[in-house]
Backbone as CSV, one residue per row, in Angstrom:
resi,resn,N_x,N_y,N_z,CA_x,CA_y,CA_z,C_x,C_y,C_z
1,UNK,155.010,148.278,32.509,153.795,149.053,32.643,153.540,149.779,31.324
2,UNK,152.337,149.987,31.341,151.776,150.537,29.219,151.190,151.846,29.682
3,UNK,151.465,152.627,29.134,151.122,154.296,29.181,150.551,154.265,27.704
4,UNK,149.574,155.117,27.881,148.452,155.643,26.457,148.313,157.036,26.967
5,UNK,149.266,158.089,26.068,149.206,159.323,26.059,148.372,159.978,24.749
6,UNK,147.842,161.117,24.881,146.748,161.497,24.445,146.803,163.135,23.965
7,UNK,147.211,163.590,22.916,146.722,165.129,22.694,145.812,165.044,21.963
8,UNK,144.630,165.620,22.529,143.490,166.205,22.003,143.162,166.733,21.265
9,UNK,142.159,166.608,20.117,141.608,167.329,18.938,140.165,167.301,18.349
10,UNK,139.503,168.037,17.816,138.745,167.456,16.969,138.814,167.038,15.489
11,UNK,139.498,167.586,15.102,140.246,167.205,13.668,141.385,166.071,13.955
12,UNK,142.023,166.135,15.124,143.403,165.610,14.770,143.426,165.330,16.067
13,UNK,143.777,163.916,16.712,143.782,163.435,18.058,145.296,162.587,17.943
14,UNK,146.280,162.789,17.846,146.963,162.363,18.037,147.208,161.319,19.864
15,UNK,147.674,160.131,19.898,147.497,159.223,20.926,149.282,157.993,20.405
16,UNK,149.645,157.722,21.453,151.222,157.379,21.706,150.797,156.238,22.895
17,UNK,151.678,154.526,22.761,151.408,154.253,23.274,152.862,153.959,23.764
18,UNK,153.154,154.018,25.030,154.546,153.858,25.529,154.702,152.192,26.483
19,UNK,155.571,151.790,26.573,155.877,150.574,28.093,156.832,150.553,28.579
20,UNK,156.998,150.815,29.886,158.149,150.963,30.903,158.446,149.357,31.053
21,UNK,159.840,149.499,30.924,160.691,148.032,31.848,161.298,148.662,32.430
22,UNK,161.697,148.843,33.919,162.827,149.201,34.585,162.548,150.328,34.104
23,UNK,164.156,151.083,33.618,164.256,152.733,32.958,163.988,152.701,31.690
24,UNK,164.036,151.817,31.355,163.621,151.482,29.615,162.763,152.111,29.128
25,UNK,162.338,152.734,27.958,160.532,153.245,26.999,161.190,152.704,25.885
26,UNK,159.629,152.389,25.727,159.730,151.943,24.091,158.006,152.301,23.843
27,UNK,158.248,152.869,22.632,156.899,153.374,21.524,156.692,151.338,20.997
28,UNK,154.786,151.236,22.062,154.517,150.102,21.090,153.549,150.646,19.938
29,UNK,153.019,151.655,20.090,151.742,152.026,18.948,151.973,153.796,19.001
30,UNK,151.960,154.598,17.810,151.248,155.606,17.752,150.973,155.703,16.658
31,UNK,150.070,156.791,16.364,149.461,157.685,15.409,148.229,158.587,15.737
32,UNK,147.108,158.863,14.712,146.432,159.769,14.963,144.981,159.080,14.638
33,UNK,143.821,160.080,15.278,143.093,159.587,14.845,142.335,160.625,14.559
34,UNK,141.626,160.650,12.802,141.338,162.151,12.025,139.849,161.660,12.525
35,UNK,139.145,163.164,12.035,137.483,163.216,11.544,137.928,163.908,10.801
36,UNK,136.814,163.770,10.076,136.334,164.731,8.836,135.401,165.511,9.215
37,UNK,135.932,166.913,8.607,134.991,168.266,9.084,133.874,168.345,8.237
38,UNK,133.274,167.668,7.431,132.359,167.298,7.103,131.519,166.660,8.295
39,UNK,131.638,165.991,8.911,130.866,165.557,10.290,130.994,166.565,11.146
40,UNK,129.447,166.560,11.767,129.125,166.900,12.831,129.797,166.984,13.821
41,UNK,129.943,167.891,14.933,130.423,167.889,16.249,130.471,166.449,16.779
42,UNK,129.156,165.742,16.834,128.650,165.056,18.163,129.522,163.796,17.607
43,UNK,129.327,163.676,15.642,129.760,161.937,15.075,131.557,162.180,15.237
44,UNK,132.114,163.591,15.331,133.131,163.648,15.040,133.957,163.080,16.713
45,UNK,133.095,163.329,18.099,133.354,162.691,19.028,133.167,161.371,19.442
46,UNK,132.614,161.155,18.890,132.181,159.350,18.885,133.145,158.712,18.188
47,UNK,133.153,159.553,16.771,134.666,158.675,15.960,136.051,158.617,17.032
48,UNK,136.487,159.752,17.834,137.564,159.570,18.933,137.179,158.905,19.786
49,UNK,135.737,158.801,20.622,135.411,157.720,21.245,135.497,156.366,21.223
50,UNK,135.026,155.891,19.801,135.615,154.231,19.523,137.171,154.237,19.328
51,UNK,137.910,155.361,18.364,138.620,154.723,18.138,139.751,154.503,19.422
52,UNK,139.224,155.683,20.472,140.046,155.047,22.049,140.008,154.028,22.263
53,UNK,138.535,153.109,22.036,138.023,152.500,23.283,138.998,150.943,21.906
54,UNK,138.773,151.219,20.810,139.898,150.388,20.179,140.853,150.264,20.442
55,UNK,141.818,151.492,20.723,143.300,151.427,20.977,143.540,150.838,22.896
56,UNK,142.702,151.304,23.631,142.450,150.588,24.925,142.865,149.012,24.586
57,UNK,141.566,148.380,23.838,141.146,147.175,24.268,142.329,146.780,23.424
58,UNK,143.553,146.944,22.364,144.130,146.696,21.500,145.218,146.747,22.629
59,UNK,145.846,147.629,23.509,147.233,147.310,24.009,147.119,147.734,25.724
60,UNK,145.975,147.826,26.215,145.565,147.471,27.670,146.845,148.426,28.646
61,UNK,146.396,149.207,28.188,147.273,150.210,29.161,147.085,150.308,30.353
62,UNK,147.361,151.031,31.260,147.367,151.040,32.683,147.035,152.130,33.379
63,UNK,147.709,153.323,32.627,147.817,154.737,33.266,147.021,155.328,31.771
64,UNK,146.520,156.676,31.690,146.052,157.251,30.410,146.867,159.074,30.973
65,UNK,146.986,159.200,30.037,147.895,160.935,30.089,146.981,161.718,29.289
66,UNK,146.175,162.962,29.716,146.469,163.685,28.377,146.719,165.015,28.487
67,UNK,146.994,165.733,27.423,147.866,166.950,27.519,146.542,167.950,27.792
68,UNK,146.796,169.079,29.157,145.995,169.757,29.343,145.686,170.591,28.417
69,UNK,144.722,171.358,28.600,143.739,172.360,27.945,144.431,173.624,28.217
70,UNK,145.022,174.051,27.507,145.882,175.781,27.575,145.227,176.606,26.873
71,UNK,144.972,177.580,27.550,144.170,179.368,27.449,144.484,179.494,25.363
72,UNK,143.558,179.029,24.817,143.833,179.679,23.333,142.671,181.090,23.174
73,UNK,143.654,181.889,22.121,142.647,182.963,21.888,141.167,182.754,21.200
74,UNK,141.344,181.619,20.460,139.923,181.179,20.026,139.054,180.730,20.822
75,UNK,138.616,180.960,21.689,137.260,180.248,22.104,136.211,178.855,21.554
76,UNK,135.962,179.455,20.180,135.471,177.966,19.471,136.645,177.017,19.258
77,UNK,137.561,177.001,19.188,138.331,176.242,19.480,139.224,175.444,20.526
78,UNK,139.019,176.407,21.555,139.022,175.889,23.143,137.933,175.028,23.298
79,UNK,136.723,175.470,22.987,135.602,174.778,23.421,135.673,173.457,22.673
80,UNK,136.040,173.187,21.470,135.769,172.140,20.692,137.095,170.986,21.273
81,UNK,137.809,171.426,21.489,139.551,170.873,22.060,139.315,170.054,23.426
82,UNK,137.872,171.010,24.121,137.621,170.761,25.393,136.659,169.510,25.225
83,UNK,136.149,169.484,24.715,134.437,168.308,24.030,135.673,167.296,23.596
84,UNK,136.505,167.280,22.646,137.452,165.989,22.027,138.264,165.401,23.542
85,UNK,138.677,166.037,24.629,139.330,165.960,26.269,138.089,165.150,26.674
86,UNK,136.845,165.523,26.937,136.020,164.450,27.165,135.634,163.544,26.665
87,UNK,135.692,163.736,25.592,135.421,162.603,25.056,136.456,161.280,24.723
88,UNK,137.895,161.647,25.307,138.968,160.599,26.015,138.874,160.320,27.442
89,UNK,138.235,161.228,28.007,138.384,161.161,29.633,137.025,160.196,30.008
90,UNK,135.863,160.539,29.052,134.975,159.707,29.223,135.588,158.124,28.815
91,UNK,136.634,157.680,27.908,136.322,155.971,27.023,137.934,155.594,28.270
92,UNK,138.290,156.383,29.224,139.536,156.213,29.986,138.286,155.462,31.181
93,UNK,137.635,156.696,31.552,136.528,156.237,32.578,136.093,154.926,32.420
94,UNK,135.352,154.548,31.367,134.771,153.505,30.872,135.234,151.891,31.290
95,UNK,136.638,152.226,31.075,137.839,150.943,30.919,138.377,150.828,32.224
96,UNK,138.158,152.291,33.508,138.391,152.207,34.439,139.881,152.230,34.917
97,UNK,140.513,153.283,34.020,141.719,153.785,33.895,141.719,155.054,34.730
98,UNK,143.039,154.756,35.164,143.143,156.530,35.731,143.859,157.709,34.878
99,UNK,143.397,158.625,34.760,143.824,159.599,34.412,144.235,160.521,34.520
100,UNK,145.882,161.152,34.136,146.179,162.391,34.826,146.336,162.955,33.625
101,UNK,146.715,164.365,34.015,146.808,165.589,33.256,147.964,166.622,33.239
102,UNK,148.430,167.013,32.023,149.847,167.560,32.128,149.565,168.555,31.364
103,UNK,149.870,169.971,31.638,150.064,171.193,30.533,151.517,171.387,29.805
104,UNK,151.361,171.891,28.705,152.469,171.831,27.798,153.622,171.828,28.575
105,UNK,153.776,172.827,29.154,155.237,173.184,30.005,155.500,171.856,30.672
106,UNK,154.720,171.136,31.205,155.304,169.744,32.348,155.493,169.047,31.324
107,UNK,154.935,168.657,30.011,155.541,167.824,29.530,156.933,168.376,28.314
108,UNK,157.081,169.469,28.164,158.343,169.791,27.163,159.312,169.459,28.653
109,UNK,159.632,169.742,29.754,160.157,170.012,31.095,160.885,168.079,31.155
110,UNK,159.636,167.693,31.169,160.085,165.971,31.010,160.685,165.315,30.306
111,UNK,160.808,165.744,29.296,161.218,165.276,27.530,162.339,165.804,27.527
112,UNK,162.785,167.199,27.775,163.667,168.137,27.167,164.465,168.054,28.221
113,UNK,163.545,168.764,29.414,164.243,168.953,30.411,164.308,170.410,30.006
114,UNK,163.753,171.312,29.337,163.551,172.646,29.253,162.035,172.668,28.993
115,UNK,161.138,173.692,29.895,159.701,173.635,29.775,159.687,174.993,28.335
116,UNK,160.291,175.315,27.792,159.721,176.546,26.513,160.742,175.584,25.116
117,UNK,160.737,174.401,25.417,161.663,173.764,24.502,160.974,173.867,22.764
118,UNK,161.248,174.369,21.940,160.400,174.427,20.487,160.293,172.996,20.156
119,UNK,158.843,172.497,19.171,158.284,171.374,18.779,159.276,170.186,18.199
120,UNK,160.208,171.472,17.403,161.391,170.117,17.138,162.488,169.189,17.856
121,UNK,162.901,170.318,19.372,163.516,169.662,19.851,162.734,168.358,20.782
122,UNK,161.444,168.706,21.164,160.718,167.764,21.906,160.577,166.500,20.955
123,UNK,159.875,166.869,19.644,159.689,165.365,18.503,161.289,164.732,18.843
124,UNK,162.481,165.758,18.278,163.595,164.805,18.693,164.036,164.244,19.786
125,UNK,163.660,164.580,21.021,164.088,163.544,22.265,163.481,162.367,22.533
126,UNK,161.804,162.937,22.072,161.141,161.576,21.870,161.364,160.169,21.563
127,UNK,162.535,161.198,19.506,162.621,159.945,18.826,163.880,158.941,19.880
128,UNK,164.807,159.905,20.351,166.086,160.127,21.039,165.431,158.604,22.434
129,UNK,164.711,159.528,23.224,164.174,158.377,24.975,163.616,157.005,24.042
130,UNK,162.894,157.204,22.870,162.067,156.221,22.684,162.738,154.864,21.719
131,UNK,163.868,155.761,21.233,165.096,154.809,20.429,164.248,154.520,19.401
132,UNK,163.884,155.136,18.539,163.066,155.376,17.312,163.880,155.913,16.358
133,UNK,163.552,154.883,15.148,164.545,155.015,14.144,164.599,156.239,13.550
134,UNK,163.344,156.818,13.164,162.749,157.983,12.516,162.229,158.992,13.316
135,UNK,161.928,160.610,13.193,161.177,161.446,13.923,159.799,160.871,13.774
136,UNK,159.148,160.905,15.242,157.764,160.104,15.306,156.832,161.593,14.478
137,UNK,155.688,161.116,13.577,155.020,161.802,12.722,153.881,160.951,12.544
138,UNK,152.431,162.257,12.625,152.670,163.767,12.195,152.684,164.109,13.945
139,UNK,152.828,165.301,14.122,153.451,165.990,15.129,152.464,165.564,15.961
140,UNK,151.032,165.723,16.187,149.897,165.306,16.872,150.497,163.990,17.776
141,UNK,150.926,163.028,16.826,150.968,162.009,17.539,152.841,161.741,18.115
142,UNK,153.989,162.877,17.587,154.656,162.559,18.727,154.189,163.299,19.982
143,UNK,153.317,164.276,19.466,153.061,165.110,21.108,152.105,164.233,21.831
144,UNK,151.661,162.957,21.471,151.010,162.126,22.808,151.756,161.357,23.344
145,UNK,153.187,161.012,22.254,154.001,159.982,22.794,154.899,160.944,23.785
146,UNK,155.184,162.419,23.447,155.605,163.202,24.764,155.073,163.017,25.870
147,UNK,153.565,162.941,25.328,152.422,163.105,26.898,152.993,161.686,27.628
148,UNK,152.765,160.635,26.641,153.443,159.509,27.295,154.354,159.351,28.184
149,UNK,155.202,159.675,27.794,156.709,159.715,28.288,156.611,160.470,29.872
150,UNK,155.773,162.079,29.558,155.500,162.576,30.925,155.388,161.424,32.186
151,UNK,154.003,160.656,31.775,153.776,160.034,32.378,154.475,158.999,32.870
152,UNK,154.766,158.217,32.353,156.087,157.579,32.859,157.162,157.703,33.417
153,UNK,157.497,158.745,33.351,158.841,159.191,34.166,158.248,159.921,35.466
154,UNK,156.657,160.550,35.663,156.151,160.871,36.694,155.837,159.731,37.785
155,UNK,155.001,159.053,37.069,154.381,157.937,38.148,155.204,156.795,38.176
156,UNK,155.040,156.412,39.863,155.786,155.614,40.875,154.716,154.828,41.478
157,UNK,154.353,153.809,41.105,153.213,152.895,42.321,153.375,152.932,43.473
158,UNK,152.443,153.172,44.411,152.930,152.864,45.689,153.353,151.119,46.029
159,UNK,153.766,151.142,47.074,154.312,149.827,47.262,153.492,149.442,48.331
């Protein structure tokens, strides 16, 4: 089964693509996908829009993850974090994927197995579950392959 985990951005969208055999994970794709703050709000969501609906049609995932929306003191930056979330939840819709949702704590909790675990120990279990030669980088995109991982170790098909 192919998991496409997802932390959200408008600058910086980091996205992790995971596949379960049995107990097995393995990282088949990650990285990030930038805008330039030179663009507009609306082109800078469209650029995360294709380049989902690319990484979709590129490794046909099954399940989509992405990391919830947590209380920041910025506001314009909640709001903008929140517009880049739709605008994955919309190209998930599209493809007719389901989508769940995990806040930081459920996914450090999954990974670590401690929910207040700091950024380095989570990148390292990642590299650790995912048997990755190197720490997965830049951080954006091991935190989707975390989101990943959530997901996978959460969901059980029914039978």
């Amino acid at each position: 089964m192919i998991f496409l985990g997802v932390d959200p951005g408008t600058a910086i969208t980091g996205y992790g693509v995971v596949e379960r055999t049995g107990s097995h994970l393995r990282a088949i794709d990650y990285g990030t996908v930038e805008t330039p703050s030179a663009h507009e709000l609306p082109q800078r969501l469209l650029a995360i829009h294709q380049a989902m609906t690319e990484i979709i049609q590129a490794h046909s995932p099954e399940l989509v993850a992405v990391e919830r929306l947590f209380f920041n003191r910025n506001v314009q930056t909640a709001f903008a974090v929140g517009q880049a979330r739709g605008a994955v939840l919309l190209t998930a819709a599209q493809h007719g994927l389901p989508v769940y949702e995990y806040g930081p704590h459920e996914v450090k909790m999954a990974v670590t197995g401690y929910g207040r675990a700091a950024k380095d120990q989570v990148q390292r279990m990642v590299q650790v579950v995912l048997g990755l030669a190197v720490l997965p980088r830049p951080d954006d995109a091991a935190d989707a392959l975390a989101v990943a991982i959530c997901l996978a170790h959460a969901y059980r098909p029914a039978d």
